[in-house]
C-alpha positions as CSV (number, residue, x, y, z in Angstrom):
1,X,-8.7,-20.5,12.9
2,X,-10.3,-17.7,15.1
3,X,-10.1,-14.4,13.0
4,X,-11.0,-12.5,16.4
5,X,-8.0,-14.1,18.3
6,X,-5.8,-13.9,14.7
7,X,-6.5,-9.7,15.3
8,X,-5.9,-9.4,19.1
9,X,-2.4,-11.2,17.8
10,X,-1.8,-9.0,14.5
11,X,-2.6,-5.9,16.6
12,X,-0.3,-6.4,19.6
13,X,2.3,-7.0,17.1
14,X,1.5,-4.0,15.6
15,X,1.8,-1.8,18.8
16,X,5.1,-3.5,19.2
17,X,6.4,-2.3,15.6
18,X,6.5,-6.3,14.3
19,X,5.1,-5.6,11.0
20,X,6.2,-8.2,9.3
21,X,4.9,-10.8,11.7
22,X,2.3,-8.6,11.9
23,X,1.3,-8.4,8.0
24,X,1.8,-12.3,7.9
25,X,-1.5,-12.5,10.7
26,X,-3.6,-10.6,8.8
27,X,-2.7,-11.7,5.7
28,X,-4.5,-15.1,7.7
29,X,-7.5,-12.8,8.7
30,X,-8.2,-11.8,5.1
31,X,-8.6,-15.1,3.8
32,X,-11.1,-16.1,6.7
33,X,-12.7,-12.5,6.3
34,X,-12.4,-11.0,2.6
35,X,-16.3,-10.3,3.3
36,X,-15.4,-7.5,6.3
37,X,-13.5,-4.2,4.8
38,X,-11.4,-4.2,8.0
39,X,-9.9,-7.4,6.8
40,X,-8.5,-5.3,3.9
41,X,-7.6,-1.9,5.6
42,X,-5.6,-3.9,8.7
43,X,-3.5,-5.2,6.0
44,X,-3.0,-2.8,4.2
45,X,-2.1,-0.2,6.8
46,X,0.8,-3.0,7.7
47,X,1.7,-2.9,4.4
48,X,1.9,1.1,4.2
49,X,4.5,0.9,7.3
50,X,6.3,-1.9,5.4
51,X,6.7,0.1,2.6
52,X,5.0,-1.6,0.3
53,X,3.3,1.2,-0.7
54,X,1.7,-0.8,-3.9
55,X,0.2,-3.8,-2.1
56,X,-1.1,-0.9,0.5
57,X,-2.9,1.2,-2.1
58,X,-4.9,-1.9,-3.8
59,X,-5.8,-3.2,-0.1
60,X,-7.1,0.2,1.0
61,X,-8.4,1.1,-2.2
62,X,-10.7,-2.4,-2.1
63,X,-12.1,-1.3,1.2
64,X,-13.3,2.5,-0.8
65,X,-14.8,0.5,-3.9
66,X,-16.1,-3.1,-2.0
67,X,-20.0,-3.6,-1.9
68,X,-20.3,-4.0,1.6
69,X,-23.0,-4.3,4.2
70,X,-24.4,-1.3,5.7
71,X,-23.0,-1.8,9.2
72,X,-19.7,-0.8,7.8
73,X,-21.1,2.7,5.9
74,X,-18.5,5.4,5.3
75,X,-15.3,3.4,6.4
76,X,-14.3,4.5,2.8
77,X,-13.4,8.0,4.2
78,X,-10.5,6.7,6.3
79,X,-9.4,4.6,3.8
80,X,-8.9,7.3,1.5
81,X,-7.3,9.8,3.9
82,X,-4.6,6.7,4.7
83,X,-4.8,6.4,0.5
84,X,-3.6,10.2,0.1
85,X,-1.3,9.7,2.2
86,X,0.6,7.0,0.9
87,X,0.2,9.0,-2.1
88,X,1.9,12.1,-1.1
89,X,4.9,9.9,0.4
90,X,5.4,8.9,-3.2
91,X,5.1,12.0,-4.5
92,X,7.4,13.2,-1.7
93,X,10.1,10.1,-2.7
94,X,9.6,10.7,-6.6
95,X,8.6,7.0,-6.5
96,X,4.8,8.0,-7.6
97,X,5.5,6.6,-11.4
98,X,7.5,3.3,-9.9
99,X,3.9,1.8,-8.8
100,X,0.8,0.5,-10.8
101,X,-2.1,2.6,-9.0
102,X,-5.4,0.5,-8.7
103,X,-7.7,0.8,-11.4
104,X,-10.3,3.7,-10.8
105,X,-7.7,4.9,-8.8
106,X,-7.8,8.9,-10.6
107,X,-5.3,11.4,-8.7
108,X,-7.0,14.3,-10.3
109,X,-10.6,13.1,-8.8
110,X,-9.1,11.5,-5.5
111,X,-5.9,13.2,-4.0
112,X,-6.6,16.0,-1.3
113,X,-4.6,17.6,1.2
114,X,-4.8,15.5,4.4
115,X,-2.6,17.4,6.4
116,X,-3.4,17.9,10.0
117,X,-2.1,18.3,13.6
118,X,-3.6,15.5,15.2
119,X,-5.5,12.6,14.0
120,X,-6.4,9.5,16.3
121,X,-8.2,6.9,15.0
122,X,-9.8,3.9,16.9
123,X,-10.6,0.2,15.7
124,X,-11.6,-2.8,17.4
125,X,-11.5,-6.6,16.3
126,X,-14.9,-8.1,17.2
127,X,-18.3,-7.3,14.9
128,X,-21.9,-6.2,15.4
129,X,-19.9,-4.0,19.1
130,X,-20.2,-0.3,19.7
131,X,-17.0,1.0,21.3
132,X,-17.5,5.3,21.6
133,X,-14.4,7.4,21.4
134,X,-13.9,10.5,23.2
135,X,-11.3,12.9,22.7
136,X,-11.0,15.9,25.9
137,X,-8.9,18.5,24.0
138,X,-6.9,21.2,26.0
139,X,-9.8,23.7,26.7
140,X,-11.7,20.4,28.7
141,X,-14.1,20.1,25.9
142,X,-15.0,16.6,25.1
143,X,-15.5,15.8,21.4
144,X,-17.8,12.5,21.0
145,X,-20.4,11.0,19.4
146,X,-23.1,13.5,21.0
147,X,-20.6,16.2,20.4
148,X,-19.0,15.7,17.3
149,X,-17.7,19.3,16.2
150,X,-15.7,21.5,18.5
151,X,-15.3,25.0,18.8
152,X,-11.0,24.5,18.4
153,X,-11.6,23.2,15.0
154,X,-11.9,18.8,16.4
155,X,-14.2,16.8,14.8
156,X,-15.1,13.3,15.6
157,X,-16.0,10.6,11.9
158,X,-19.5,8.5,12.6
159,X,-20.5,6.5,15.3
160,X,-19.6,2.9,14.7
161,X,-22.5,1.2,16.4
162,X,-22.0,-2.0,14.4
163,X,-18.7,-3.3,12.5
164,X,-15.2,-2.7,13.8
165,X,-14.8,1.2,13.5
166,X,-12.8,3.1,13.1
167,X,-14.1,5.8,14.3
168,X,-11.8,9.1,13.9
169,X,-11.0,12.1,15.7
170,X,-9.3,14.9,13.6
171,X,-8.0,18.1,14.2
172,X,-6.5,20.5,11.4
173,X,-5.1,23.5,13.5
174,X,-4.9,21.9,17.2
175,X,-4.5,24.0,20.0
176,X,-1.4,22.9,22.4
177,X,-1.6,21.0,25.6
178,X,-2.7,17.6,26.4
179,X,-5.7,15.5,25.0
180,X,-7.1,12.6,26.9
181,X,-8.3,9.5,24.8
182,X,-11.1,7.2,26.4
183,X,-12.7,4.7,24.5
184,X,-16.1,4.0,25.9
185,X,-17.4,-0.3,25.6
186,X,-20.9,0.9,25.1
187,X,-22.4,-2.9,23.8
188,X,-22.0,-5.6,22.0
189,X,-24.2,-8.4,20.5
190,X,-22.0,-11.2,20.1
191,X,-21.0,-14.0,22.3
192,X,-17.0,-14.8,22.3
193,X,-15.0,-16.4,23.9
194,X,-12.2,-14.3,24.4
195,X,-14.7,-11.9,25.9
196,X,-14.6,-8.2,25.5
197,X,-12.9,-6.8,22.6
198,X,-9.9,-5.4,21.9
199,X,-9.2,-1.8,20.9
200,X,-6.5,-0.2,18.6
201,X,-5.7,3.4,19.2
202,X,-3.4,4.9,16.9
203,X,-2.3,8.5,17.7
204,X,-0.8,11.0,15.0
205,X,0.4,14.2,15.4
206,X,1.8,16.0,12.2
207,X,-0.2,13.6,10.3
208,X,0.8,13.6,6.6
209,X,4.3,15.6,7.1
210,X,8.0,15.2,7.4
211,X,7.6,15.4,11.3
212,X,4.6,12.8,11.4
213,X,4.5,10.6,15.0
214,X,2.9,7.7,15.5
215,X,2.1,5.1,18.5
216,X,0.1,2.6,18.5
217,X,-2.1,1.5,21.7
218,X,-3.8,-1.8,22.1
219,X,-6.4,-2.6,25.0
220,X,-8.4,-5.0,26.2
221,X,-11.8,-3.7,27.1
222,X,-14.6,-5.3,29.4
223,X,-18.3,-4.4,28.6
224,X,-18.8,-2.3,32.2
225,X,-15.4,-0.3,30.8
């Protein structure tokens, strides 16, 4: 089995809100790939939408405790944003004390406030490729890896230039108006072939509240994209 074609599959499926199919392919990609932490977060994101807010928390919770290889450094801050939030949906259903947490797992050293107006986060499903996001706000600033902090308060995670991502663009207090997403194929050094890579944009606004939105984008980009 291809793990990269297994993705391309699990995230289409994805955008079209098929999670169970979905959780089913990447159940398949972890077994072929328990070495990569995006193995563990796709999964486990699935399994936040499914509701199996358990089997989520001990997925994402391996990719903030695995020993992994450098090229994936600091994916453990997403994972534990996605973590509090699952949490404060428990907390929020009074169904915190109906789950076994994962061991380490400490609320009192762990939880924060996540809250924010916009968060879009951006993964891709081939290795050792550098795919740049950019995120134009209202004012026509554009937040990116050369520009990672914005005057409105935007600020862009690290520069994936190895690994799958994600790389994040956050945003507390946003400004209104309309923010343009590019994602940027800036190299890669493997040899598929599918060819290209495809990208997974998923855009939040009210992240973390009762009036959260979601959608899910997947795209096939070219290297000269």
């Amino acid at each position: 089995e291809d793990p990269q074609l297994l993705r391309v599959i699990g995230y289409k499926l994805d955008e079209q809100n098929e999670s169970k199919q979905a959780r089913e392919i990447f159940e398949r990609v972890l077994k072929l790939r328990q070495h990569e932490p995006q193995s563990f977060r796709d999964l486990g994101l699935v399994e936040e939408r499914l509701a199996d807010y358990e089997s989520a928390l001990n997925h994402l919770w391996r990719v903030v405790t695995g020993k992994w290889s450098s090229s994936y450094a600091e994916i453990e801050f997403t994972a534990l944003m996605e973590i509090n939030k699952i949490i404060w949906r428990l907390k929020k259903d009074q169904k915190l004390n109906e789950i076994a947490l994962p061991d380490g797992l400490e609320l009192e050293k762990w939880e924060k406030d996540v809250r924010m107006d916009v968060r879009i986060s951006m993964a891709w499903d081939t290795d050792s490729t550098d795919i740049d996001l950019h995120v134009v706000e209202p004012s026509g600033v554009d937040c990116y890896f050369a520009n990672k902090n914005t005057a409105s308060g935007g600020s862009l995670s690290k520069d994936f230039m190895e690994g799958y991502g994600p790389e994040e663009y956050t945003c507390k207090n946003a400004p209104e108006g309309q923010y343009v997403i590019k994602a940027k194929y800036y190299s890669s050094a493997r040899q598929d072939l599918l060819g290209g890579t495809t990208v997974l944009v998923t855009v939040f606004t009210e992240y973390c509240t009762e009036k959260e939105n979601r959608q899910i984008i997947a795209v096939r980009l070219q290297e000269d994209h």
